[in-house]
C-alpha positions, 0 to 999 in steps of 0.5 A: 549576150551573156551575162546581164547588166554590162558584165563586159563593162565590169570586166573592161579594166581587165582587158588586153589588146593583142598585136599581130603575132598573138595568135601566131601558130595557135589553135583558135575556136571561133563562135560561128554564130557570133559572126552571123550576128554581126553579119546581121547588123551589117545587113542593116546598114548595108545592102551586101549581097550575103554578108555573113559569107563575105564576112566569113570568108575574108575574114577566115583568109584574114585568121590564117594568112595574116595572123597565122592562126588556125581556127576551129568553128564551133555552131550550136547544136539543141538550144536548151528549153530555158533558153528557147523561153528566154529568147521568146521573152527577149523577143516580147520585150523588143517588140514592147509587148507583155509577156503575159498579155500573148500565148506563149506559142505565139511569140515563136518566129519560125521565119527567123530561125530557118533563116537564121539556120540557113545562114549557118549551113552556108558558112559551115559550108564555106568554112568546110570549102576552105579546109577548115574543121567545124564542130558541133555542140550538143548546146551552146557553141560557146560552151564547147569553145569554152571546153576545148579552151579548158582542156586545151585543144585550143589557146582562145575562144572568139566570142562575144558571150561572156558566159564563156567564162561561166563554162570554163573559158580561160581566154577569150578574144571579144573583138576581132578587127583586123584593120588596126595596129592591136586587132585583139581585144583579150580578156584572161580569167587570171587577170579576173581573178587577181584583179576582182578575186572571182573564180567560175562559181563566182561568175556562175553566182553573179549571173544567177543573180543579176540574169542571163541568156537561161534566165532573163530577170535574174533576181528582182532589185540586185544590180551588179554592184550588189552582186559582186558584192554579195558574191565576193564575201564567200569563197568559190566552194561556199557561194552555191550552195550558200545561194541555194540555201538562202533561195530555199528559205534557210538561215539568212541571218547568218553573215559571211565570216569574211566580213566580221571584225574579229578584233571588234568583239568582246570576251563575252563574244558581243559588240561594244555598244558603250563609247566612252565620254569625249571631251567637247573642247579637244575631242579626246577621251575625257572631260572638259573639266578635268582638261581645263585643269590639266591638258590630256595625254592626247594634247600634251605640248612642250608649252604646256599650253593644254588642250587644243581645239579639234578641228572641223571633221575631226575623227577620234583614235581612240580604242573606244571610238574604232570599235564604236565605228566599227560596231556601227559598220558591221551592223549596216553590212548585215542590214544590207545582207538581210535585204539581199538574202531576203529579196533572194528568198522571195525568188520563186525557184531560185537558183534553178539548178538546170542552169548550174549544173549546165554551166558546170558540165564539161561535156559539150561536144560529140566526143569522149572526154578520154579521146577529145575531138578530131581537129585536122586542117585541110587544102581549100577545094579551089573548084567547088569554092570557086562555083560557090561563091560565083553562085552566092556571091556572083564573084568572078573566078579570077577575082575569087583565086586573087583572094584566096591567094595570101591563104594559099601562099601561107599554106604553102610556106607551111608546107615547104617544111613537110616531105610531101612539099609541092613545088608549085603554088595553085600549080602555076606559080613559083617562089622567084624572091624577097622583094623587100621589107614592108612595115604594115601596122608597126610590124615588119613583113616580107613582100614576097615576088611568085613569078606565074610558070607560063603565060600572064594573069587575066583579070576579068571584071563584069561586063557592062551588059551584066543584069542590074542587080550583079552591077548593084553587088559588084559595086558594094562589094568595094567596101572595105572597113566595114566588112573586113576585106582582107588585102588583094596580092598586086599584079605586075608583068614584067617582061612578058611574065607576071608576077603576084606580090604578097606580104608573108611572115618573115620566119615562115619565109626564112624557114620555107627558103633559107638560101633565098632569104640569106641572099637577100639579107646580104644584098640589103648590108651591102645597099646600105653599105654603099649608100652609107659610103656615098653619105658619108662621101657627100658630107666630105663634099659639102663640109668643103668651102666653095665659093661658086656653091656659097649662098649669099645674103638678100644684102650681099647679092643685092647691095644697095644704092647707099652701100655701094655709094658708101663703098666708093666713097671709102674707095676714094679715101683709101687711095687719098690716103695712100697718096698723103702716106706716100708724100710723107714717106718720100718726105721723111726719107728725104729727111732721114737720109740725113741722120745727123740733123735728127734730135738725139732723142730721135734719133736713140728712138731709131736705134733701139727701137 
């Protein structure tokens, strides 16, 4: 939860969504108990046989094969007392029962936390299977993330508390979606700060009075908006202490400085309360008298024309109608700061100090401040994660190293470039080559080819004579966006050797294997050297005119009666015509051959033309 009121509605604007590589070799806090949460709404909807280890599991393998991360699990350590009493009222509340009308012992659910409890214990047990470092707070989870985020042990807390920002976070991930183009949604405390003006106290100041996981009520009749409002008018230094005086009954008539208009009082250090007579007609300072006679310095036209009607909403300029309207302003922003320092002097105990000084403490975790923590990254314990998960989850173990295997091959690429590098992937399986280049989400990866030592890859599936309820688990364990599965590697037998395909980050391939990555970058220049040789060979061929490849017209391949009638009577005319052409051509040569009986004019015309 956080901080009331929708605080993650008001720090919505400032959000960032985050591609692929944002968390690429970066050091991540996760709040584990965030994900059992989800885990919970997850088993409403669904019928999973333990979701919070599915979910933790893929998504784990999700963090650091495709997004290159290492994260840090943080659970919680001792709630404290105010929180365990505004649990209990949340609890009240759900259930719509008064506080007041039950003991306060029995509103506790016992059966709750233990399953609650239970649960945490076999993620951090998973998580420790699978190499990764857990650590505990001495409260609240988000406050040691918050912590190693302050002091940069780590880059990002995963949470959905927003009081994360109250213990000194500076980037928080909120939601996690692995199956999507922008999987982060970032909220930065520099963008808070350049886009609201509110630093930590301030954000500390606003849950006090709008309400939070320690103190549910907050203050009675302040909303969002008047606390934000309320808190903005005082610097970081000033808000706390302000808001302990006020609670303790102390000068509340006092209005923030920020907030007063300087140019607005008078030598004598007081508010004009006088404005000067204004004309009705025009507006302007003075009377309508004195601006029938002569127009005012306001209204002059190079008519001479005089005053001119003011039109409708028509607001003065002048000196004396600011500082009036200012004067008016004023009075309605102490008014209502009387109002909010009066509803918070009526606070019983307000603010509790327990509750500032624990979002002030930078002491969260079970660790000197000097040293800092020991946060190491192991190897998965393949076997006792194998026997883990077929316990828990009734998976096989064929499907389980299937799985594990985009982890396992991003861990070995990472230690290609270590001394003690091992030759061999899950001991079997060897780097045979870059297959080629996927786009996945707009991003580019290398598909990458491990060819198996000996023999081929089994797959098993549960047998047919399996009990109902491992049927029923086998079968809900297909769904995919709900509980983020991440992408299982492909399995081809070529040959007689099997080969596993993985999608892999093109520079950690092109670190782990130089030589190989070259070969295949050149032989992709020379494919698409060729194939832009053989286009540009094609489009020669094409640009040539042949007429057995030219298409015809629906009229020219299938002419109709008519033209055809048409072009035979044309035919027939031509050939009339060339046989009327040649009689006059035998005649007129019959009479040429005789010049001398032409006309002179004719016969000039033959000469000169």
């Amino acid at each position: 939860m956080g901080v009331g009121a929708n605080f993650w509605e008001l720090l919505k604007p400032y959000a960032r969504h985050e591609d692929f590589d944002f968390l690429r070799n970066k050091r991540v806090a996760v709040d584990l108990s965030f994900w059992i949460v989800q885990h919970e709404n997850a088993m409403k909807a669904t019928h999973v046989r333990k979701p919070h280890l599915r979910l933790t599991f893929f998504r784990t393998i999700n963090l650091l094969s495709k997004f290159g991360a290492f994260p840090v699990f943080i659970v919680d350590g001792t709630p404290s007392p105010l929180k365990t009493q505004a649990r209990i009222a949340r609890f009240f509340r759900s259930s719509g029962i008064e506080l007041t009308s039950l003991p306060v012992s029995e509103g506790v659910s016992p059966e709750r936390s233990r399953m609650f409890s239970n649960r945490v214990q076999e993620c951090v047990e998973l998580v420790k299977l699978l190499g990764m470092p857990v650590l505990k707070a001495k409260g609240e989870a988000e406050a040691l993330c918050a912590q190693l985020n302050s002091e940069g042990h780590v880059d990002a807390c995963i949470t959905a508390d927003s009081d994360a920002f109250l213990f000194g976070a500076k980037c928080i991930i909120k939601c996690f979606c692995p199956n999507s183009k922008e999987p982060f949604e970032c909220y930065n405390m520099s963008d808070i700060e350049a886009g609201l003006g509110l630093k930590r106290k301030h954000l500390i100041a606003i849950s006090l009075l709008v309400g939070n996981d320690h103190d549910m009520n907050g203050v009675r009749g302040i909303g969002l908006d008047n606390a934000l409002h309320f808190v903005i008018a005082f610097n970081e230094d000033d808000i706390l202490n302000r808001l302990q005086e006020i609670g303790k009954g102390g000068n509340t008539s006092q209005i923030p400085s920020c907030t007063i208009f300087e140019d607005n009082i008078d030598v004598d250090g007081n508010y004009p309360n006088r404005k000067q007579s204004h004309c009705s007609f025009c507006g302007h300072p003075g009377s309508k008298k004195d601006h029938m006679k002569i127009s005012c310095e306001y209204c002059v036209t190079k008519d001479d024309e005089g005053c001119q009607r003011k039109p409708e909403g028509f607001k003065c300029h002048c000196f004396s109608c600011v500082s009036n309207r200012r004067h008016k302003e004023q009075k309605r922003e102490e008014n209502w700061y009387s109002k909010i320092c009066h509803k918070i002097a009526e606070e019983p105990n307000f603010p509790k100090d327990e509750i500032i000084d624990m979002y002030l403490c930078n002491d969260n975790g079970y660790f000197s401040v000097s040293d800092g923590p020991q946060i190491m990254w192991g190897k998965p314990n393949i076997e006792m994660l194998i026997d883990f998960l077929n316990f828990h989850q009734r998976w096989e173990p064929s499907y389980i190293r299937r799985t594990m295997f985009p982890m396992m091959s991003t861990i070995f690429l990472r230690d290609m470039s270590t001394p003690t590098r091992e030759t061999l992937l899950f001991g079997q399986y060897e780097f045979d080559s870059v297959e080629r280049v996927k786009m996945r989400y707009g991003y580019q990866f290398y598909v990458v080819k491990w060819r198996r030592a000996g023999g081929n890859i089994t797959t098993s599936k549960v047998p047919s004579n399996e009990s109902s309820v491992q049927q029923d688990v086998v079968e809900l364990d297909e769904t995919v966006d709900l509980l983020d599965d991440c992408s299982i590697p492909e399995i081809r037998v070529d040959d007689g050797c099997s080969f596993l395909f993985t999608d892999e980050n093109m520079d950690l391939v092109g670190t782990a294997f130089p030589a190989e990555v070259q070969s295949f970058l050149q032989e992709q220049e020379r494919k698409s050297r060729k194939s832009s040789t053989s286009r540009c060979q094609e489009n020669e061929i094409s640009a040539t005119p042949n007429p057995r490849t030219t298409q015809l017209n629906i009229t020219e391949f299938f002419p109709s009666t008519k033209i055809k009638h048409r072009q035979s009577k044309q035919r027939e005319e031509s050939s009339n015509d060339a046989d009327s052409e040649g009689s006059k051509g035998s005649k007129m040569k019959r009479k040429m051959s005789n010049p001398d009986k032409l006309p002179k004019s004719v016969r000039r015309r033959l000469l000169f033309d």
